[in-house]
C-alpha positions as CSV (number, residue, x, y, z in Angstrom):
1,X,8.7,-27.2,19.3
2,X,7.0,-24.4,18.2
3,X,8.8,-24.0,14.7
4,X,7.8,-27.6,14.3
5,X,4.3,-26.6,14.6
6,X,4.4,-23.7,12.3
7,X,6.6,-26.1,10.0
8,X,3.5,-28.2,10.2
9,X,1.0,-25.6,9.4
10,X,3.0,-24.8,6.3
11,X,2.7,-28.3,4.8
12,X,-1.2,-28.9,6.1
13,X,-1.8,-24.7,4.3
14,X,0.2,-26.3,1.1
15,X,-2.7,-29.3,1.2
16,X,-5.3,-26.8,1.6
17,X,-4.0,-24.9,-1.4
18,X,-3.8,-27.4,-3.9
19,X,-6.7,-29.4,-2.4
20,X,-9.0,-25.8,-3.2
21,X,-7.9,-25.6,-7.0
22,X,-5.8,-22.7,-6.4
23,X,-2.3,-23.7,-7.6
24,X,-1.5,-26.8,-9.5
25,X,0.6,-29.5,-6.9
26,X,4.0,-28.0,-8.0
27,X,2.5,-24.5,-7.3
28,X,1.5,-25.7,-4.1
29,X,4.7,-27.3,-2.9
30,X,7.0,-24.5,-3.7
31,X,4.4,-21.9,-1.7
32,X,4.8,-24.6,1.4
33,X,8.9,-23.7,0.9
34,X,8.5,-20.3,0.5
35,X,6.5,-20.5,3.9
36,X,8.9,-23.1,5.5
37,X,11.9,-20.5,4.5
38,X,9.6,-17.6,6.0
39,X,9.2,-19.4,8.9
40,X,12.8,-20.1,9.8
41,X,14.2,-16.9,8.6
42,X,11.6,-14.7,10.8
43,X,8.6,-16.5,12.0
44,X,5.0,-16.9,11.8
45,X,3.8,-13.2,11.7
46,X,5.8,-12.6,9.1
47,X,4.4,-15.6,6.9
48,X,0.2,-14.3,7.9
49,X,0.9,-11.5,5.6
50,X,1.7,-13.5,2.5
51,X,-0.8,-16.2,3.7
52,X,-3.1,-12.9,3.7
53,X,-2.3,-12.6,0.0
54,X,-2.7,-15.9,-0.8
55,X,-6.0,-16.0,0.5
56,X,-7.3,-12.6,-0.4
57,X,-6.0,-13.3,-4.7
58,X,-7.7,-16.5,-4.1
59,X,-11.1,-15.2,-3.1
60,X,-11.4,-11.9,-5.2
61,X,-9.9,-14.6,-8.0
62,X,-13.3,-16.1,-7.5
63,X,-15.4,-12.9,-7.2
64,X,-18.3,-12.5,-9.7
65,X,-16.4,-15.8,-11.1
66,X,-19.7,-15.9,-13.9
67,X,-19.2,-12.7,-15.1
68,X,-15.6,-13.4,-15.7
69,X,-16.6,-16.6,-17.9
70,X,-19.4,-14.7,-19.7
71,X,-16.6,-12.0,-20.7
72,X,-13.9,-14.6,-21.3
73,X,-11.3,-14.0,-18.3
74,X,-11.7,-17.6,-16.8
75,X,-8.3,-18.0,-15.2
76,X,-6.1,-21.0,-15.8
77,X,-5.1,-22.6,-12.4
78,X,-1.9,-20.6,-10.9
79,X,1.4,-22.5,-11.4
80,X,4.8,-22.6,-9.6
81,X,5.8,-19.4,-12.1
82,X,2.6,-17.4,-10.7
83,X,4.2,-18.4,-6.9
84,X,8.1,-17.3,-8.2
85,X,7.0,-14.0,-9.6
86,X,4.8,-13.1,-7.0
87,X,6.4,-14.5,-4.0
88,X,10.6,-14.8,-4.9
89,X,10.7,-11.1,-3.7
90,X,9.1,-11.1,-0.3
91,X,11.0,-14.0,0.7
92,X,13.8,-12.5,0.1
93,X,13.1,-9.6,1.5
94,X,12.0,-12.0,5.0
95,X,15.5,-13.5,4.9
96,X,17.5,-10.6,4.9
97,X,14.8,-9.1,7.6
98,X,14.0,-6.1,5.8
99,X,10.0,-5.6,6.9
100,X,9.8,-2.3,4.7
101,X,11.2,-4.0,1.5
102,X,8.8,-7.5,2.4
103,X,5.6,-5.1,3.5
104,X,6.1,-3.2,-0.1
105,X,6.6,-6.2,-2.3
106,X,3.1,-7.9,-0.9
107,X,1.2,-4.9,-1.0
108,X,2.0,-4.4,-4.8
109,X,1.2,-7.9,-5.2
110,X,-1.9,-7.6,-3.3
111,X,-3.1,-4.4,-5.0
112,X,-2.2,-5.2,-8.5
113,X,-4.6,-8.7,-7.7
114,X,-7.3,-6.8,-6.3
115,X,-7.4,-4.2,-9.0
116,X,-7.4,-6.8,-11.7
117,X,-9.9,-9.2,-10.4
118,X,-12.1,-6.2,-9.3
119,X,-11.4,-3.4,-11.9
120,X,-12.9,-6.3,-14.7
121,X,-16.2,-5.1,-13.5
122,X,-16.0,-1.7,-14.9
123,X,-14.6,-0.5,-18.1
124,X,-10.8,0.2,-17.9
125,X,-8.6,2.6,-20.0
126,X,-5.4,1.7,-21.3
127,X,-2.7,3.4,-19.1
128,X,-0.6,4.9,-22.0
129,X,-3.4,6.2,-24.0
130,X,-6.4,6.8,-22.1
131,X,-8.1,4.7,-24.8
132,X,-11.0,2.3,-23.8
133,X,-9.8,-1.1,-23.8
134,X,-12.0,-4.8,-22.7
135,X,-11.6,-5.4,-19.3
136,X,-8.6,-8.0,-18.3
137,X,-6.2,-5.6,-21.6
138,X,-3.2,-6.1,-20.7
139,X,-2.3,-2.3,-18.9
140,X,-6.2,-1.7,-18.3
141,X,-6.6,0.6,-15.3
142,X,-9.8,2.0,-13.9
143,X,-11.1,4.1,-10.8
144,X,-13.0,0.7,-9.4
145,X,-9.5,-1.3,-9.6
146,X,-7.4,1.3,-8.4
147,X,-9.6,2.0,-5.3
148,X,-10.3,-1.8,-4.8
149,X,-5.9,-2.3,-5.2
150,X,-5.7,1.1,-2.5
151,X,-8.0,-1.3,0.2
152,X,-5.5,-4.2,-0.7
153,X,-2.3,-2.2,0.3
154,X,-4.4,-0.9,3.1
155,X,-5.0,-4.2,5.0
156,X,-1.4,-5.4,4.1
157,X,-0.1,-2.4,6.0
158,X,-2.7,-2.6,9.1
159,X,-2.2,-6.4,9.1
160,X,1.7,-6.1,9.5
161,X,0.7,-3.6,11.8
162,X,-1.3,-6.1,14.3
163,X,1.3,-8.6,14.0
164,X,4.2,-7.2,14.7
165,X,6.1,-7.5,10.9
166,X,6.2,-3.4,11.0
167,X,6.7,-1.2,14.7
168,X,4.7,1.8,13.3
169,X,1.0,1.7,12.2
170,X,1.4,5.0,10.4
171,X,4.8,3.9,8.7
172,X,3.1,0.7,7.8
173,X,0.2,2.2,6.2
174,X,2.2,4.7,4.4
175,X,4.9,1.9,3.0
176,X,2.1,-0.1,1.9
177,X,-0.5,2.0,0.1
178,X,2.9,4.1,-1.5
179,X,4.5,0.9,-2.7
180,X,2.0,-0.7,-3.3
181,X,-0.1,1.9,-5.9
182,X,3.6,2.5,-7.8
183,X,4.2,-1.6,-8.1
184,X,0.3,-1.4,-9.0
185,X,0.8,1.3,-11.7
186,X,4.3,-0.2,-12.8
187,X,2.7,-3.5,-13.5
188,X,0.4,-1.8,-15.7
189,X,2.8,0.8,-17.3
190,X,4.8,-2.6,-18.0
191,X,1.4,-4.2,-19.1
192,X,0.8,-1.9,-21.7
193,X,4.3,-1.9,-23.6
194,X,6.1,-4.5,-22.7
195,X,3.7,-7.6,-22.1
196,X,1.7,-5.8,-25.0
197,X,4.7,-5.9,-27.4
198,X,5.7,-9.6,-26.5
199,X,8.8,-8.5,-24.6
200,X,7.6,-9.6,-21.3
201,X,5.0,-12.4,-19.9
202,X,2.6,-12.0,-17.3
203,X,4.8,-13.3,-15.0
204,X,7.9,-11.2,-15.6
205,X,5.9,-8.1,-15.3
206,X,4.8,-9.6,-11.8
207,X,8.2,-10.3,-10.8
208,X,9.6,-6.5,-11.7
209,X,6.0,-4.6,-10.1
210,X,7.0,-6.9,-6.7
211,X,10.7,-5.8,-7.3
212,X,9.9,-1.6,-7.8
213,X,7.1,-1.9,-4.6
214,X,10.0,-3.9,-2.2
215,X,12.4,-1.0,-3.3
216,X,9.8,1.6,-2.5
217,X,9.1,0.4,0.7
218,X,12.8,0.2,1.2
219,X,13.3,3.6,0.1
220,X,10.5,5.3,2.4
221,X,12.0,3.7,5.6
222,X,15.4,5.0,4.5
223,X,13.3,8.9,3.7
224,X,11.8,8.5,7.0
């Protein structure tokens, strides 16, 4: 009975996504099967921390949402690729149980969002060169985004934390603001030479930053 409910939450969240503008209605129904598989494989606590995601990219993808149009970053609506590359690993990581390898994976994802939508605001430097690139270069990095990605790993780690994903607030912490700064910095290492060169989309560079911060996490729990 009270999978059903949780199954129902997923759909009625899915609505709500789509519904909000966030993801186009194929975006949105894969997320509600990512949650439904999340839910299945290990329960509801474990599917508030990619809701957390979710719902943190979605309102710092809206932050100073002006300044972004005046400078030209005025996102497209996500699609069900944005939902793959961001969100194939954790649920992976959820069915085979491994919290370490699921916590890592989302904290990249988290950071590498909050460092982009937030790091726009100052001027960045390309990661390779130290050169001064436009905010939203591909491979950009800045103090502002790096410090604004460090608070995203931080409340993915103290959020598993409270419920329950992870049995260690200090492990927790560490796996996430570890992973998720290296998935950070690998997406834009990646950014600047392979996205930059045409060898790799957005979304592949998501997919392989969410891969490196899962097996980080993984990789910690096994050090520890």
């Amino acid at each position: 009975m009270i999978q059903l409910i949780f199954l129902i939450i997923c759909v009625i969240f899915g609505i709500i996504v789509y519904l909000s503008g966030a993801l186009d209605l194929l975006g949105s129904f894969f997320v509600t099967i990512i949650g439904i598989f999340i839910v299945l494989s290990r329960g509801f606590n474990w599917l508030a921390i990619l809701l957390l995601f979710l719902i943190l990219g979605s309102a710092f993808t809206r932050f100073k949402k002006d300044y972004k149009r005046r400078i030209g970053l005025v996102h497209e609506k996500r699609t069900i690729r944005n939902v793959i590359s961001n969100g194939i690993v954790p649920v992976i990581m959820a069915i085979f149980g491994n919290y370490a390898g699921f916590i890592g994976a989302i904290a990249t994802a988290t950071a590498d969002t909050m460092a982009s939508e937030i790091g726009v605001l100052s001027e960045p430097v390309l990661i390779t060169s130290k050169e001064h690139v436009k905010p939203g270069t591909d491979g950009g990095i800045s103090v502002l985004g790096t410090v604004a990605g460090l608070i995203g790993a931080l409340i993915i780690g103290v959020s598993a934390f409270i419920v329950n994903v992870s049995p260690d607030i200090t492990h927790s912490i560490c796996i996430a603001i570890i992973a998720g700064l290296v998935g950070c910095f690998a997406d834009s290492l990646l950014g600047a030479t392979l996205e930059r060169n045409g060898l790799f989309n957005n979304e592949h560079v998501n997919l392989a930053a969410t891969i490196i911060g899962a097996l980080v996490g993984i990789i910690i729990t096994i050090g520890a």
